[in-house]
C-alpha positions in Angstrom: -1.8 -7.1 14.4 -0.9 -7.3 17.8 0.6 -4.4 19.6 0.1 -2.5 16.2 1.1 1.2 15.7 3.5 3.9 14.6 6.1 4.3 16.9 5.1 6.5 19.1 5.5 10.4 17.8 4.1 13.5 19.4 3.7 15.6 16.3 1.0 13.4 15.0 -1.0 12.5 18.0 -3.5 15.6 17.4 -3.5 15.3 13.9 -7.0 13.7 12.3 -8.1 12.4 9.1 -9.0 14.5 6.1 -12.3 14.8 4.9 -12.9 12.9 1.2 -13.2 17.0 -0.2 -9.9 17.6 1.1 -8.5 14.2 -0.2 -10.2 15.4 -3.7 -8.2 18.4 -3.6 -5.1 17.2 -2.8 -5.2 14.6 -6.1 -5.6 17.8 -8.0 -3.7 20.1 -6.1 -0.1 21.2 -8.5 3.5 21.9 -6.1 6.3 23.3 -7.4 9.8 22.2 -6.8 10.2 24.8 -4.3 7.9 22.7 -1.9 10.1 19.6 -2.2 11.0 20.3 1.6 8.8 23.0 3.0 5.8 22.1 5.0 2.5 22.2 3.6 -1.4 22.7 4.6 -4.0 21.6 2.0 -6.5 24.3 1.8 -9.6 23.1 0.3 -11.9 25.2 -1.8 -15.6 25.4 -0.6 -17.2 24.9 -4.2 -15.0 21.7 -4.7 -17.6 19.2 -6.2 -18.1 16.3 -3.2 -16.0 13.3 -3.9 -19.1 11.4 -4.8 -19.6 13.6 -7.5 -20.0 11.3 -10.7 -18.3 12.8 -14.5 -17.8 11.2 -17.7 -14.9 10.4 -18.7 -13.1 13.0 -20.8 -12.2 13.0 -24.1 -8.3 13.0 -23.8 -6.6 16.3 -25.9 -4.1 14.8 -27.9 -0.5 16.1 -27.1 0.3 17.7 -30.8 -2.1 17.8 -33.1 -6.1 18.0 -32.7 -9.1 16.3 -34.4 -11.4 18.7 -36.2 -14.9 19.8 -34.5 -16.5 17.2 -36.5 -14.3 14.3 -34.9 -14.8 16.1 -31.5 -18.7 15.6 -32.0 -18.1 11.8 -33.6 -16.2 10.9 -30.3 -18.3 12.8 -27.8 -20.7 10.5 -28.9 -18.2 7.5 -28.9 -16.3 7.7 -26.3 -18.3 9.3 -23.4 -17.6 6.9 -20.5 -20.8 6.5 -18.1 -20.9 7.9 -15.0 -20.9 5.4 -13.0 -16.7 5.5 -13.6 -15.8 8.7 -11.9 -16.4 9.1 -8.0 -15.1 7.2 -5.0 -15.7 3.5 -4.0 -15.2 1.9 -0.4 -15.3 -2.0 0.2 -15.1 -4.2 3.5 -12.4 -6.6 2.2 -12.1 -8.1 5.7 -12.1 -7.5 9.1 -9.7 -4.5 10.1 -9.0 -3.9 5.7 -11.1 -1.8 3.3 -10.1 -0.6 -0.2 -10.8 2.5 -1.3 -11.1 3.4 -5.2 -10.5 7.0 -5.9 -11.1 8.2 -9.5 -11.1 11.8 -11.2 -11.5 11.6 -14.3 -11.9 14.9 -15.6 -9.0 17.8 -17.1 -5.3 17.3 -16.7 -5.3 16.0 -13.5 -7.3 12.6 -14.3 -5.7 10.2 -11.9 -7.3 6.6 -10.8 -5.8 6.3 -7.1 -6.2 2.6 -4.8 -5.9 3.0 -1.2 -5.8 -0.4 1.1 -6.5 0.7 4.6 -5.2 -1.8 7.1 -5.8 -1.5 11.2 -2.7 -2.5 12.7 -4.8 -2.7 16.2 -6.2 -5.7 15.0 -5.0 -8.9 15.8 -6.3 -10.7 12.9 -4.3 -8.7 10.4 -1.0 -9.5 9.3 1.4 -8.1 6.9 4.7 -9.7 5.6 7.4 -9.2 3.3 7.8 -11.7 0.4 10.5 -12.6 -1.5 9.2 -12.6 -5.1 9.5 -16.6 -5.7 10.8 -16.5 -2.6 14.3 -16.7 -3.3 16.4 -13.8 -4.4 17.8 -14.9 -7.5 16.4 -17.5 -9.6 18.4 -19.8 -12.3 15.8 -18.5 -14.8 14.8 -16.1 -16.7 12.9 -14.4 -14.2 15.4 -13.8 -12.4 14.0 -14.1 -9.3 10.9 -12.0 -9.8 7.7 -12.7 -9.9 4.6 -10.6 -10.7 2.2 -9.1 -7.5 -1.3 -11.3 -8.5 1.2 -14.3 -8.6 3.0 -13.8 -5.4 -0.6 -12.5 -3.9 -2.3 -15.6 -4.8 0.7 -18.2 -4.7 0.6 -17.0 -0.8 -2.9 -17.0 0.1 -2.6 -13.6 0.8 -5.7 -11.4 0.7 -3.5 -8.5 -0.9 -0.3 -6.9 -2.1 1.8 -4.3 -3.4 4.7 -4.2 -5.2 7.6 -2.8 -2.7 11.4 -1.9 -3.1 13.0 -0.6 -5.9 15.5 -3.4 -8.0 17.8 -4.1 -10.6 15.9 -6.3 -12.5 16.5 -9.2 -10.6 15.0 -10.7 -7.5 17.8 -8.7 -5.4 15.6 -5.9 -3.4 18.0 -2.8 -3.4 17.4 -1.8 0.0 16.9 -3.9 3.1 14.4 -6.6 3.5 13.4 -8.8 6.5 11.5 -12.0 5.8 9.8 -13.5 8.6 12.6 -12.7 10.3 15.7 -13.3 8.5 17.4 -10.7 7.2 17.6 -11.0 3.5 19.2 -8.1 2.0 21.2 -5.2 3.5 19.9 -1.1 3.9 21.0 1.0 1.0 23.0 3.5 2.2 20.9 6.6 2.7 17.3 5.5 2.0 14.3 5.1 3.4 12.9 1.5 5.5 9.8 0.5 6.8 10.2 -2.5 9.4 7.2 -4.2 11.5 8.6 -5.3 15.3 7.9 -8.5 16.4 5.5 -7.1 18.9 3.4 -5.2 16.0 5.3 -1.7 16.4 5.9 0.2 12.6 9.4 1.5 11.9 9.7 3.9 9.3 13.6 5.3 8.9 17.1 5.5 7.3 19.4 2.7 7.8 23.2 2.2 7.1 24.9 -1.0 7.3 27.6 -1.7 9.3 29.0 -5.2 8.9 32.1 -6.7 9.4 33.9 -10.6 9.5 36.6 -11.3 12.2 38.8 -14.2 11.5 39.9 -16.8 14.5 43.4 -15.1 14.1 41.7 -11.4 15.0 41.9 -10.3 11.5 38.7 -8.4 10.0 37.3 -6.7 7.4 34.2 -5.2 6.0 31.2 -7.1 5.5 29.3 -4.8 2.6 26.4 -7.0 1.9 24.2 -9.7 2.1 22.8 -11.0 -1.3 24.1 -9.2 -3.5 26.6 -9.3 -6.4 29.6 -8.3 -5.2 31.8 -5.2 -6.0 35.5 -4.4 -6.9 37.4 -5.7 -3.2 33.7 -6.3 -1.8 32.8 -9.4 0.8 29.5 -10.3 0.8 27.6 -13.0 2.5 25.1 -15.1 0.9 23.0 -16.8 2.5 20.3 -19.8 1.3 17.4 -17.3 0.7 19.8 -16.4 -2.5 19.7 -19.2 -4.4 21.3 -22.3 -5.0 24.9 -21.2 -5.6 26.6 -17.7 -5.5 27.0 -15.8 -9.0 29.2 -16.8 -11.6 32.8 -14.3 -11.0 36.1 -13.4 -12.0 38.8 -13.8 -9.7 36.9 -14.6 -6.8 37.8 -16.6 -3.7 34.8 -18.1 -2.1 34.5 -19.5 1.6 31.8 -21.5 2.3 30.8 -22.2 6.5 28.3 -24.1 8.7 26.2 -21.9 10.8 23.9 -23.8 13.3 22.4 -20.3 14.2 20.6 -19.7 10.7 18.4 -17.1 10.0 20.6 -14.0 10.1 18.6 -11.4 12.0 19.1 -7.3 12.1 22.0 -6.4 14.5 23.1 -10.3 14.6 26.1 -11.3 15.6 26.4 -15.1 14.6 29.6 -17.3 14.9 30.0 -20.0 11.7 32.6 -22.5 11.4 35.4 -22.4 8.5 34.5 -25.5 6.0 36.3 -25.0 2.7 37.8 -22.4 0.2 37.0 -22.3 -3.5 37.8 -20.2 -6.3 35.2 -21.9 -8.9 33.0 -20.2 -11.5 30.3 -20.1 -8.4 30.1 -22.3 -5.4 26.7 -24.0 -4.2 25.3 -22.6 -0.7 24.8 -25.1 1.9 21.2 -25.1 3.2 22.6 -24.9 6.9 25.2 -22.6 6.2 26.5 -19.3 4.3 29.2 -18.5 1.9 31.3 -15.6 2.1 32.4 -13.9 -1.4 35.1 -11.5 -2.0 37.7 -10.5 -4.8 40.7 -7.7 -5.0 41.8 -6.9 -1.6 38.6 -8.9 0.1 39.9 -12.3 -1.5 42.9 -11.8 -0.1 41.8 -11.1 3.3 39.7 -14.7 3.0 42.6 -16.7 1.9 45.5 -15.3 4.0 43.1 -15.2 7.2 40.7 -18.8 7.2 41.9 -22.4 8.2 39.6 -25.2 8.6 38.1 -25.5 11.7 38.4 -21.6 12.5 35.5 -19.9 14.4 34.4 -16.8 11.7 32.1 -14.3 13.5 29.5 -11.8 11.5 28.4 -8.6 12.6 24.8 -7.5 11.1 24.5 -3.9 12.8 21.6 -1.7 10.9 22.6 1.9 12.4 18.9 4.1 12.7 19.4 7.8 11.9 15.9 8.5 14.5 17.3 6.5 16.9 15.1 3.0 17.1 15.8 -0.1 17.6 15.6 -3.1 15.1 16.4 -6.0 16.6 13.4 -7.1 17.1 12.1 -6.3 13.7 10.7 -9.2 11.9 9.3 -7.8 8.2 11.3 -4.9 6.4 11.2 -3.5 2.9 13.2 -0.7 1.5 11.9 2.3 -0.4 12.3 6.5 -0.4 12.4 8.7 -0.4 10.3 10.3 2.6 6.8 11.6 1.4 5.1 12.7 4.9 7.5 12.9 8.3 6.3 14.4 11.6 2.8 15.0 10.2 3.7 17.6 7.4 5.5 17.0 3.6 8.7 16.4 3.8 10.0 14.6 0.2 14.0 14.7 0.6 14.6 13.2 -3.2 17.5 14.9 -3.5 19.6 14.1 -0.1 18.3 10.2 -0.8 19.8 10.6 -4.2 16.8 10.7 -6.6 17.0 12.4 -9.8 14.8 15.5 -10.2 12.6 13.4 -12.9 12.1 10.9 -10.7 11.0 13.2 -7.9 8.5 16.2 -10.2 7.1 14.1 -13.0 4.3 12.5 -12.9 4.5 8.8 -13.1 2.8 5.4 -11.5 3.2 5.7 -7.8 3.4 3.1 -4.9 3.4 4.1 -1.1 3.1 2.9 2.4 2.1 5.7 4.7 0.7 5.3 8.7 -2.1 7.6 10.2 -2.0 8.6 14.4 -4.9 6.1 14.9 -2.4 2.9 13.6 -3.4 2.5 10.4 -1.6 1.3 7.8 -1.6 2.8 4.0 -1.0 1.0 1.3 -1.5 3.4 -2.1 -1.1 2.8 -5.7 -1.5 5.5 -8.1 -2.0 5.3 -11.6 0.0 7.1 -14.2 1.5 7.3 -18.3 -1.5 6.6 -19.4 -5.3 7.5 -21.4 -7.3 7.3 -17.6 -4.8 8.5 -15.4 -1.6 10.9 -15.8 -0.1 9.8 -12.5 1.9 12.2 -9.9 4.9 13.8 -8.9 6.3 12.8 -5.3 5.2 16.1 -3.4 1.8 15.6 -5.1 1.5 12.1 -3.7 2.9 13.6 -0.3 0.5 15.8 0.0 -2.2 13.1 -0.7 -0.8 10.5 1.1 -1.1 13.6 4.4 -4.6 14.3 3.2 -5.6 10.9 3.8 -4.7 11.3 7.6 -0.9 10.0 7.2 1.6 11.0 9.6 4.6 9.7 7.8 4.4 8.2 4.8 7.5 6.7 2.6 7.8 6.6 -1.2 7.8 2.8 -3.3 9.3 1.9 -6.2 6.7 3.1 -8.8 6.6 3.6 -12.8 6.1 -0.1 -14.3 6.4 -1.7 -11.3 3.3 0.2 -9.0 1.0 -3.1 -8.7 -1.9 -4.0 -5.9 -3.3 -7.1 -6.2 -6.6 -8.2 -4.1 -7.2 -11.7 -3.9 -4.9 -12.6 -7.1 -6.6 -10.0 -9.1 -5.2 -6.9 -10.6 -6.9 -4.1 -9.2 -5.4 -0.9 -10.9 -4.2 -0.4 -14.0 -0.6 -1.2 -14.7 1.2 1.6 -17.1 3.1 -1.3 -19.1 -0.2 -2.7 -20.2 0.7 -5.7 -18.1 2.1 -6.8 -14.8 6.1 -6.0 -14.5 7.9 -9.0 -12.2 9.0 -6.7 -9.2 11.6 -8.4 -6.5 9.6 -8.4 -3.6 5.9 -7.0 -2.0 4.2 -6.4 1.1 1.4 -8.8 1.7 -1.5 -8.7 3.8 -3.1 -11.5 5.2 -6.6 -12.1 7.0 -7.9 -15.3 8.5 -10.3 -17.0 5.8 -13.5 -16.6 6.0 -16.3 -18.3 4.2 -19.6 -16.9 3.1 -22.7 -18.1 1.3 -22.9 -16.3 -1.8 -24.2 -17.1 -5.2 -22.5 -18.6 -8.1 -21.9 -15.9 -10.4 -21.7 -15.4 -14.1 -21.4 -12.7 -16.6 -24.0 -11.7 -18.6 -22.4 -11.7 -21.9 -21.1 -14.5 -22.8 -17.7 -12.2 -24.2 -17.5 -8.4 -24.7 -16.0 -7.2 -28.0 -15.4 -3.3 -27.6 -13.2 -0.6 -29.5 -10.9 1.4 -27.7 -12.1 4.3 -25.5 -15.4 2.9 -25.5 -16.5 2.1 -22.0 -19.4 -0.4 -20.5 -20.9 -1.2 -16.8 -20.8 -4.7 -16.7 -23.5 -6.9 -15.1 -23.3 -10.2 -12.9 -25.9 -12.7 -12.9 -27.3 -15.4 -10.1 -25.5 -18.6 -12.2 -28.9 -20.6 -10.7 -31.7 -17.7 -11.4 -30.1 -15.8 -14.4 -31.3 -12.6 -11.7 -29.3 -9.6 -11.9 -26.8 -10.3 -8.4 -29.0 -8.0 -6.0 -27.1 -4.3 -5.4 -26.2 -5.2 -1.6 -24.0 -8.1 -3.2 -22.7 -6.1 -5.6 -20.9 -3.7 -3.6 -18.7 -7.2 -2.4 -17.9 -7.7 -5.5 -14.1 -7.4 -6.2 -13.1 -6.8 -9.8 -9.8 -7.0 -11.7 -7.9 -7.6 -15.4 -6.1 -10.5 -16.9 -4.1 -9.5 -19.8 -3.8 -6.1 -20.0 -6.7 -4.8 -22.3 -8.2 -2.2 -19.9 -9.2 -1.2 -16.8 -12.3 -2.3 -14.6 -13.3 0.1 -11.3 -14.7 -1.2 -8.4 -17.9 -0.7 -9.8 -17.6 -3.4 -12.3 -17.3 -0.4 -15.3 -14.8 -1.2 -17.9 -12.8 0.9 -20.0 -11.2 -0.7 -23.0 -7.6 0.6 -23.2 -5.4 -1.6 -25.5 -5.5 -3.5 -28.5 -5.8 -7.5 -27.9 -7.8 -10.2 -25.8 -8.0 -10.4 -22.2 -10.5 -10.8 -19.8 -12.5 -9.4 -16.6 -12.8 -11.0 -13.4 -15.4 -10.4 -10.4 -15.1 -12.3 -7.0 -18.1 -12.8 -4.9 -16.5 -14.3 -1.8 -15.4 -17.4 -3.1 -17.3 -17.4 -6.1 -15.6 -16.1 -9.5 -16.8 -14.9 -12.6 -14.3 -14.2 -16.2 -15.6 -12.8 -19.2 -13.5 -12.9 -22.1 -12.7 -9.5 -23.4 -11.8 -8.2 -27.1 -10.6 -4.7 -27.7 -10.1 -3.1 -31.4 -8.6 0.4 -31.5 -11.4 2.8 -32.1 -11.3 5.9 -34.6 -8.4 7.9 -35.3 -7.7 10.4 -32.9 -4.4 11.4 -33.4 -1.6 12.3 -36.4 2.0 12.6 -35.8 5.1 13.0 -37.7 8.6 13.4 -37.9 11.4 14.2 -40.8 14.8 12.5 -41.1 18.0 12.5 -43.2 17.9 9.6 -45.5 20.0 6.6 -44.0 22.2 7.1 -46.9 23.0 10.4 -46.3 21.6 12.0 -49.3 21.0 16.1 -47.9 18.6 15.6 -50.8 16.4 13.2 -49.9 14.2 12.9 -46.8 12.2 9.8 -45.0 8.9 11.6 -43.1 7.3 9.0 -40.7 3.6 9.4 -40.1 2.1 8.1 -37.5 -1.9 7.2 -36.9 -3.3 6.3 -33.4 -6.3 6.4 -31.4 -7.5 8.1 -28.4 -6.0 5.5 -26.0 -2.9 5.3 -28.6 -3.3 2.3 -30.3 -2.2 2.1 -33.5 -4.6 2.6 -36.3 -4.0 -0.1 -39.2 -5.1 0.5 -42.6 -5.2 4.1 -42.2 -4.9 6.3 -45.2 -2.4 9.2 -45.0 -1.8 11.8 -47.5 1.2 14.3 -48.2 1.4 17.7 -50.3 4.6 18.6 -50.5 6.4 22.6 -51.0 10.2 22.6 -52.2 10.5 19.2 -53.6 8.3 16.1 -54.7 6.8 12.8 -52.4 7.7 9.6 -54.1 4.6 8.5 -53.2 1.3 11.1 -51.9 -0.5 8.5 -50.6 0.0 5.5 -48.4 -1.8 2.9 -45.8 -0.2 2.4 -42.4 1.3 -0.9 -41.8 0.2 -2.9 -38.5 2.3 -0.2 -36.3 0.3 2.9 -37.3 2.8 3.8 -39.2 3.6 5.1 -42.9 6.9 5.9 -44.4 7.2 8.6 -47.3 10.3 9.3 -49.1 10.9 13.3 -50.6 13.6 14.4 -52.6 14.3 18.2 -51.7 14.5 21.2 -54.7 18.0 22.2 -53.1 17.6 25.7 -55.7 14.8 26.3 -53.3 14.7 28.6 -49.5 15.1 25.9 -46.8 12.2 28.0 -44.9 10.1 27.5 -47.7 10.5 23.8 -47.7 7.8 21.9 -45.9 5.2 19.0 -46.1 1.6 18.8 -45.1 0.0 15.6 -43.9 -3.7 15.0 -44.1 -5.9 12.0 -42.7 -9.6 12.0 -43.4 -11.5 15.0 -40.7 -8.2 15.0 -38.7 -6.6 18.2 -38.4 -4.1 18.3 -40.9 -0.4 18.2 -39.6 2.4 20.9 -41.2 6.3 19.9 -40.7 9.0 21.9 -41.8 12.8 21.3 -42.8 15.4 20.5 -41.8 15.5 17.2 -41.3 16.5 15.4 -38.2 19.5 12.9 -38.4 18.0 9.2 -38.4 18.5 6.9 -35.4 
């Protein structure tokens, strides 16, 4: 990237990168909520095993009730992951970009962590902004969105992540420039990252300040671009929305020709009145905008516009650090701050972020930039059997521990996606890809390598939950194992959901169904199809409810049977002994959900504290649940 960089920033010229111990300890390393704003140092302990330290996965303690000794010894056995699955991974993906797999597998702190390191000093990297299907709102049922691997490998691009948070549609809630053209407005109050034209990285908080002035001198408050409008909002939409504007009540719609299309930040652009409308939604002219307004906005429009009229439109992004984005040609929005000025600084509260959002831990995307101009782009995994995910000062800390100066919070949970190459890389907490409103994309010129045509060497993998296996790759021409110095090219990902692969080409089974692995070899690819059964039960759960009728009498107890992973266990057989009333039934099969519904009618002579039921499932420990009852949902 030409001209690459942070803007320049004193406080993190001295500041170097961490060493892979230090980054170790900061995945682990628990904050309270008194650290949300207070700088912090990392502060390593000298018997920390070396990140290259390789552990089996654990066996995962259930969250209520736990399997007896026996099952622990049945799934030691079972379940014990190789290895070769813990530690940390670093590939060349291109000149100038390297991915980094970190994975911890062991205690409550298991995380699985990607980090995409780009050099902004090189010319032959680019990153961009994308428009998930490149418009913002589609007339499907998308919506406008589109998943990462698609909008990845729809672009060429060598990788992605997802980026700014969204309503589920393809409207990004904060601001985003696309090659230029300003697509969608700041939120007011949160966090931006913008790329100059000359290579230069913005990070900062915008506000918005547009406004329309009529021929006559008349204006009034421009309060978005591409958007849906509010109560006596304008907004402007522009042909990066879609074909027409959104279907409204009592709307007045004015549509102009603008010869100076793109908008740009801090724009002012002069269009020409064409036509008023009041339709159910009016179509956008490809060389020209429509502005949108109802309440006191519509009647700004129609008591201030003639045909003919010169219309002028301010696009003034304020910067609360004072820097100029003019010039600024790729823009995503995000918050709230992780790392600013070299220390932790998350400021959830002030960019209005609920307290959930901020200290749980959840799926995690950020974009961070180090002193020596490289860029950060980091997934973490969370909600799930491999990884438990993090709370924002835990990723701050991590995201400073990996040599990041500032560093800016994505949107995460369902949405936290990186995509190399097309492939899925980390594990997505939904099981599969969520359709997000817009990435960042890197791109890297296209370079082509003699390599071998590769194949699995299983023709498919059929596997129970839990139970992981290092796969192998095999010369398509020799049948040879691909030789190790090949290998550790090899890019691997998922189709479908069905587990999770490392960069090491192990694979853990996670959920129930068919999907498949894939490994690239430069341009060579490889899919095996994959099959994954739940695996033994693991846990028992249950919960006691008023009958729907109302009965106080009579009670509904829902057992549920999973598996390690939480798959639900079909088939199962569940028992119940029941003290201060009678089971209508003591013994039934789960259906295809796990689950097994008991009715009990109560003795209501009997103490309510002496009333109680105890489930049973082959070794499992058995499960005790007391009255009263809960009120059924």
């Amino acid at each position: 990237m030409t001209g690459g960089g942070v803007c320049p920033d004193e406080s993190g010229q001295h500041r170097q990168q961490a060493t892979d111990a230090t980054r170790f300890e900061a995945v682990s390393c628990q904050l309270t909520a008194d650290s949300l704003n207070q700088p912090s140092t990392l502060n390593p302990q000298p018997s920390h095993p070396s990140p290259n330290t390789h552990h089996p996965l654990p066996i995962p303690s259930p969250n209520t009730h736990h399997p007896t000794p026996v099952l622990w010894l049945i799934l030691l056995f079972t379940l014990l992951i190789s290895p070769a699955f813990a530690g940390e991974v670093t590939k060349t993906l291109a000149d100038g970009v390297t991915l980094t797999q970190i994975i911890q597998p062991d205690g409550p702190d298991r995380i699985v962590i990607n980090v995409l390191k780009l050099d902004t000093k090189n010319k032959s990297v680019r990153i961009e902004s994308a428009l998930a299907g490149d418009t913002v709102l589609a007339d499907d049922p998308t919506n406008g969105r589109e998943t990462i691997s698609k909008l990845t490998a729809r672009r060429g691009a060598l990788a992605g992540i997802n980026a700014d948070f969204f309503p589920f549609t393809g409207d990004p809630l904060g601001v985003a420039v696309v090659n230029g053209e300003l697509v969608s407005e700041p939120y007011q109050g949160r966090s931006a990252v913008g790329i100059s034209r000359g290579g230069w990285v913005l990070f900062d908080k915008l506000t918005f300040c547009g406004q329309v002035s009529a021929a006559n001198g008349a204006a009034y408050k421009l309060a978005g671009v591409n958007r849906l409008r509010g109560q006596n909002e304008l907004i402007c939409y522009t042909p990066s929305f879609g074909s027409t504007t959104p279907a409204r009540n009592e709307c007045i719609d004015v549509t102009l020709s603008c010869p100076s299309l793109p908008l740009t930040p801090n724009a002012t652009v002069e269009a020409i009145f064409q036509q008023i409308s009041n339709g159910p939604s009016t179509f956008i002219p490809t060389d020209g905008l429509v502005l949108s307004g109802n309440g006191a906005a519509a009647k700004f429009l129609t008591d201030n516009f003639r045909t003919g009229d010169k219309v002028t439109l301010k696009l003034d992004m304020l910067s609360e650090m004072g820097k100029n984005w003019t010039p600024v040609v790729q823009a995503v929005g995000g918050g709230p701050w992780l790392v600013r000025y070299g220390e932790v600084y998350v400021d959830g509260e002030a960019q209005k972020f609920d307290s959930k959002i901020v200290l749980g831990k959840h799926p995690r995307t950020a974009i961070g930039m180090t002193a020596n101009k490289e860029m950060l782009l980091v997934t973490v995994d969370g909600r799930q059997w491999i990884s438990n995910g993090m709370s924002l000062p835990e990723l701050a800390r991590f995201m400073k521990s990996l040599g990041a100066v500032t560093a800016v919070n994505l949107d995460g949970g369902g949405s936290t996606t990186m995509s190399i190459k097309g492939l899925v890389v980390n594990s997505p907490c939904e099981g599969v890809e969520r359709t997000v409103a817009n990435g960042l994309l890197v791109f890297t010129p296209e370079t082509i390598a003699t390599t071998p045509d590769i194949k699995f060497s299983l023709s498919q993998l059929c596997s129970q939950a839990g139970v992981g296996q290092k796969l192998l790759l095999l010369d398509s021409a020799t049948g040879r194992p691909i030789p190790e110095y090949l290998m550790s090219k090899v890019v691997w990902g998922i189709k479908g959901g069905r587990g999770f692969v490392n960069q090491s080409g192990h694979f853990v089974p996670l959920r129930v169904g068919s999907g498949s692995v894939i490994a690239t070899l430069g341009d060579k690819r490889a899919e095996l199809s994959v099959v994954v059964t739940a695996g033994p039960p693991s846990t028992l759960t249950a919960a006691l409810k008023v009958d729907p009728a109302g009965d106080p009498s009579r009670g509904i107890l829902e057992a549920k049977l999973t598996d390690s992973t939480g798959n639900p266990i079909a088939g199962g057989s569940i028992s119940i002994t029941v003290t201060g009333g009678n089971a209508d039934i003591s013994n039934l099969q789960t259906d295809t959900k796990g689950i097994a519904l008991f009715g009990v009618t109560w003795d209501m002579a009997t103490d309510p504290s002496m009333r109680s039921i105890i489930l049973s499932s082959g070794i499992l420990t058995p499960v005790t649940v007391k009255y009263p009852m809960k009120k059924s949902q």
